[in-house]
C-alpha positions in Angstrom: 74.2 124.7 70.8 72.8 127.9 71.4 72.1 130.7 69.1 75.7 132.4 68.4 75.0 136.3 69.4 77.4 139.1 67.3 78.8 140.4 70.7 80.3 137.3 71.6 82.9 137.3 68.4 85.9 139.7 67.8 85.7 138.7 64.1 82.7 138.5 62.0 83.8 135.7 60.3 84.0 133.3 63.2 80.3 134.8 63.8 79.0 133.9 60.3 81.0 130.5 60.6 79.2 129.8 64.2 75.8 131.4 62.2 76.2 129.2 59.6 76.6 125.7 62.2 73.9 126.7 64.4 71.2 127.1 61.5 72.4 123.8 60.0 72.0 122.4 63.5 68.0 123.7 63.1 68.0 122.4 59.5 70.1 119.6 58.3 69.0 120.9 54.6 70.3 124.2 54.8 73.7 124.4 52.6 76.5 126.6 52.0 75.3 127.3 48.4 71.4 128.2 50.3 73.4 130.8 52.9 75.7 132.2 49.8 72.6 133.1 48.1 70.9 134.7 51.2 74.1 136.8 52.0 74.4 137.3 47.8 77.7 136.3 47.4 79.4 133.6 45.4 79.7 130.0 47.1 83.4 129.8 46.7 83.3 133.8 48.9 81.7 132.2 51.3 84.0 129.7 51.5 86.7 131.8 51.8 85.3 134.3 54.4 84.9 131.3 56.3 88.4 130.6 56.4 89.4 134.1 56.7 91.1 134.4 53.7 88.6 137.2 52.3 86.5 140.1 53.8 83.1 141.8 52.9 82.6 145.2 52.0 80.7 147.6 54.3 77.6 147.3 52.6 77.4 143.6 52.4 78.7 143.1 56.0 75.1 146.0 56.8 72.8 143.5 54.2 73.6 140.5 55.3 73.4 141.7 59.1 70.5 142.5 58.8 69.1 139.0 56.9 70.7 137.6 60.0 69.3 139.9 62.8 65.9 139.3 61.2 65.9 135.8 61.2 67.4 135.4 65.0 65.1 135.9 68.0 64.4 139.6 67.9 66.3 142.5 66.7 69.9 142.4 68.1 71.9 145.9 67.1 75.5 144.2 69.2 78.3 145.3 67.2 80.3 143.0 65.6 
Protein backbone atom coordinates (compact mmCIF):
# COMPACT_ATOMS: atom_id res chain seq x y z
CA UNK A 1 0.00 0.00 0.00
CA UNK A 2 1.13 3.30 -0.71
CA UNK A 3 1.40 6.22 1.51
CA UNK A 4 -2.39 7.59 2.08
CA UNK A 5 -2.07 11.47 1.06
CA UNK A 6 -4.80 14.05 2.93
CA UNK A 7 -6.14 15.14 -0.52
CA UNK A 8 -7.36 11.89 -1.36
CA UNK A 9 -10.06 11.71 1.74
CA UNK A 10 -13.28 13.82 2.21
CA UNK A 11 -13.06 12.85 5.91
CA UNK A 12 -10.11 13.09 8.11
CA UNK A 13 -11.03 10.21 9.89
CA UNK A 14 -10.87 7.75 6.96
CA UNK A 15 -7.35 9.56 6.46
CA UNK A 16 -6.06 8.88 10.10
CA UNK A 17 -7.69 5.30 9.79
CA UNK A 18 -5.73 4.71 6.29
CA UNK A 19 -2.59 6.65 8.32
CA UNK A 20 -2.78 4.53 10.91
CA UNK A 21 -2.78 0.97 8.44
CA UNK A 22 -0.16 2.17 6.29
CA UNK A 23 2.44 2.92 9.24
CA UNK A 24 1.52 -0.49 10.78
CA UNK A 25 2.17 -1.86 7.40
CA UNK A 26 5.99 -0.21 7.82
CA UNK A 27 6.00 -1.36 11.53
CA UNK A 28 4.18 -4.31 12.73
CA UNK A 29 5.01 -2.85 16.41
CA UNK A 30 3.37 0.22 16.03
CA UNK A 31 -0.13 0.20 18.13
CA UNK A 32 -3.14 2.10 18.56
CA UNK A 33 -2.15 2.96 22.25
CA UNK A 34 1.72 4.25 20.46
CA UNK A 35 -0.47 6.55 17.66
CA UNK A 36 -3.01 7.78 20.67
CA UNK A 37 -0.08 9.01 22.41
CA UNK A 38 1.63 10.73 19.36
CA UNK A 39 -1.76 12.46 18.37
CA UNK A 40 -2.23 13.04 22.59
CA UNK A 41 -5.41 11.76 22.89
CA UNK A 42 -6.91 8.92 24.92
CA UNK A 43 -6.80 5.21 23.32
CA UNK A 44 -10.50 4.67 23.64
CA UNK A 45 -10.69 8.60 21.30
CA UNK A 46 -8.84 7.14 18.99
CA UNK A 47 -10.92 4.42 18.81
CA UNK A 48 -13.77 6.26 18.40
CA UNK A 49 -12.55 8.82 15.70
CA UNK A 50 -11.77 5.76 13.92
CA UNK A 51 -15.25 4.72 13.72
CA UNK A 52 -16.53 8.09 13.32
CA UNK A 53 -18.34 8.36 16.27
CA UNK A 54 -16.20 11.40 17.68
CA UNK A 55 -14.34 14.41 16.15
CA UNK A 56 -11.19 16.48 17.15
CA UNK A 57 -11.08 20.00 17.96
CA UNK A 58 -9.37 22.52 15.60
CA UNK A 59 -6.31 22.55 17.39
CA UNK A 60 -5.74 18.85 17.71
CA UNK A 61 -6.81 18.16 14.11
CA UNK A 62 -3.58 21.43 13.37
CA UNK A 63 -1.06 19.25 16.12
CA UNK A 64 -1.54 16.08 15.02
CA UNK A 65 -1.38 17.24 11.18
CA UNK A 66 1.50 18.40 11.56
CA UNK A 67 3.13 15.10 13.63
CA UNK A 68 1.76 13.44 10.52
CA UNK A 69 3.09 15.79 7.69
CA UNK A 70 6.47 15.60 9.39
CA UNK A 71 6.82 12.16 9.54
CA UNK A 72 5.49 11.44 5.63
CA UNK A 73 7.79 12.17 2.77
CA UNK A 74 8.17 15.93 2.73
CA UNK A 75 5.93 18.58 3.88
CA UNK A 76 2.41 18.09 2.30
CA UNK A 77 0.01 21.43 3.20
CA UNK A 78 -3.38 19.34 0.99
CA UNK A 79 -6.30 20.16 2.90
CA UNK A 80 -8.11 17.72 4.49
Amino acid sequence: MNEPQPSGYDDYRNYFKKRFAWAREQNSRLSHNFFARKMKVSTAFLSMLFSKKKHMSLNSLVAVSDYLITRSSGPNYSCF
